[in-house]
N, C-alpha and C positions, 0 to 999 in steps of 0.2 A: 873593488877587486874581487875576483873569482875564484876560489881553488875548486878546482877538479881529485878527489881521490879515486883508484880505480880499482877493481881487487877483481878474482878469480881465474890470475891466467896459471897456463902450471904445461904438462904434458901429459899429453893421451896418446893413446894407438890410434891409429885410424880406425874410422868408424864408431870412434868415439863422442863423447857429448862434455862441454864446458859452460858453463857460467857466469859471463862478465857481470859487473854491476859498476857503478858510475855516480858518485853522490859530489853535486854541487854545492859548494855553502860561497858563503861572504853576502856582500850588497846586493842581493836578488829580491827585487819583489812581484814577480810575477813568474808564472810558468814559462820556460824560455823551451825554445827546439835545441833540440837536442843528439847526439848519436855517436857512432864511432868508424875509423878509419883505421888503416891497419899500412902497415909497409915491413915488406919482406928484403933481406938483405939485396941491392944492387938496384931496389925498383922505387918506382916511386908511392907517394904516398895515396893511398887509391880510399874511395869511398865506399865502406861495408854498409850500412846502416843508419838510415835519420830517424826522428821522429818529431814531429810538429808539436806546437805547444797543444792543442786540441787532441793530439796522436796519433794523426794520424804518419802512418808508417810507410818509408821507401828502401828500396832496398837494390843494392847489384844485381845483375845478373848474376855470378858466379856464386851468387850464397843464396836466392832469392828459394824458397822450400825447403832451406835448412837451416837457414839461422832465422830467431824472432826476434824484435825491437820489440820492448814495450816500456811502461813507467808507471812511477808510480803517482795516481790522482792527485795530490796531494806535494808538493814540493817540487825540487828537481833533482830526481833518482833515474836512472836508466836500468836496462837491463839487454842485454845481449844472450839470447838463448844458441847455442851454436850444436846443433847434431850433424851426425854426419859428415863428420871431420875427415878432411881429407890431408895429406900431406902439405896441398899447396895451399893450405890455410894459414900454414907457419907464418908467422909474423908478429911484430911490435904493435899491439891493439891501443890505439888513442881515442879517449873520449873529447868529445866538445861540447860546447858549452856556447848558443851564440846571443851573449849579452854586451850589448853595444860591439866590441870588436872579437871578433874567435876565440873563445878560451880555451885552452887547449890540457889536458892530462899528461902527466908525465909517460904513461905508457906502460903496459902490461903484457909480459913475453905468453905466445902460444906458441907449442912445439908439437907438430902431429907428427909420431915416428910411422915406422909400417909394421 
């Protein structure tokens, strides 16, 4: 079994910058891929962010130059760099986790006001 814990969501103005981060534990022994998704009230749940067991990094269009995926060498940590926050980044931020079936995080609120 997986838990996902997820920390750094909060509220910024626009044009502001946040800080996800994303720490895996339980039965893991290996670097799994990794990343996060987000869903804003009404819409579905969309893909922000992967990153491979190796790290390499994909990313939306609508975040791709302002937000960075990265991790850390060494375990299964995530990180979510997000500038250049716009209003319609507001949303419910889920990390994953893909060891054997999708693990999924409970979710971390972003609120970009104006």
């Amino acid at each position: 079994q997986v838990q996902l814990v997820e920390s750094g969501g909060g509220l910024v103005q626009a044009g502001g910058s946040l800080r996800l981060s994303c720490a895996a534990s339980g039965r893991i022994f290996s670097i799994r891929p990794m990343g996060w998704y987000r869903q804003a009230p009404g819409k579905q749940r969309e893909l922000v962010a992967g990153i491979t067991s190796g790290g390499s990094p994909n990313y939306a269009d609508s975040v791709r130059g302002r937000f960075t995926i990265s991790r850390e060498s060494a375990g299964n940590t995530v990180y979510l760099q997000m500038n250049s926050l716009k209003p319609e980044d507001t949303a419910v931020y889920y990390c994953y986790c893909d060891h054997g079936p999708r693990n999924w995080g409970p979710g971390t609120q972003v609120t970009v006001s104006l």
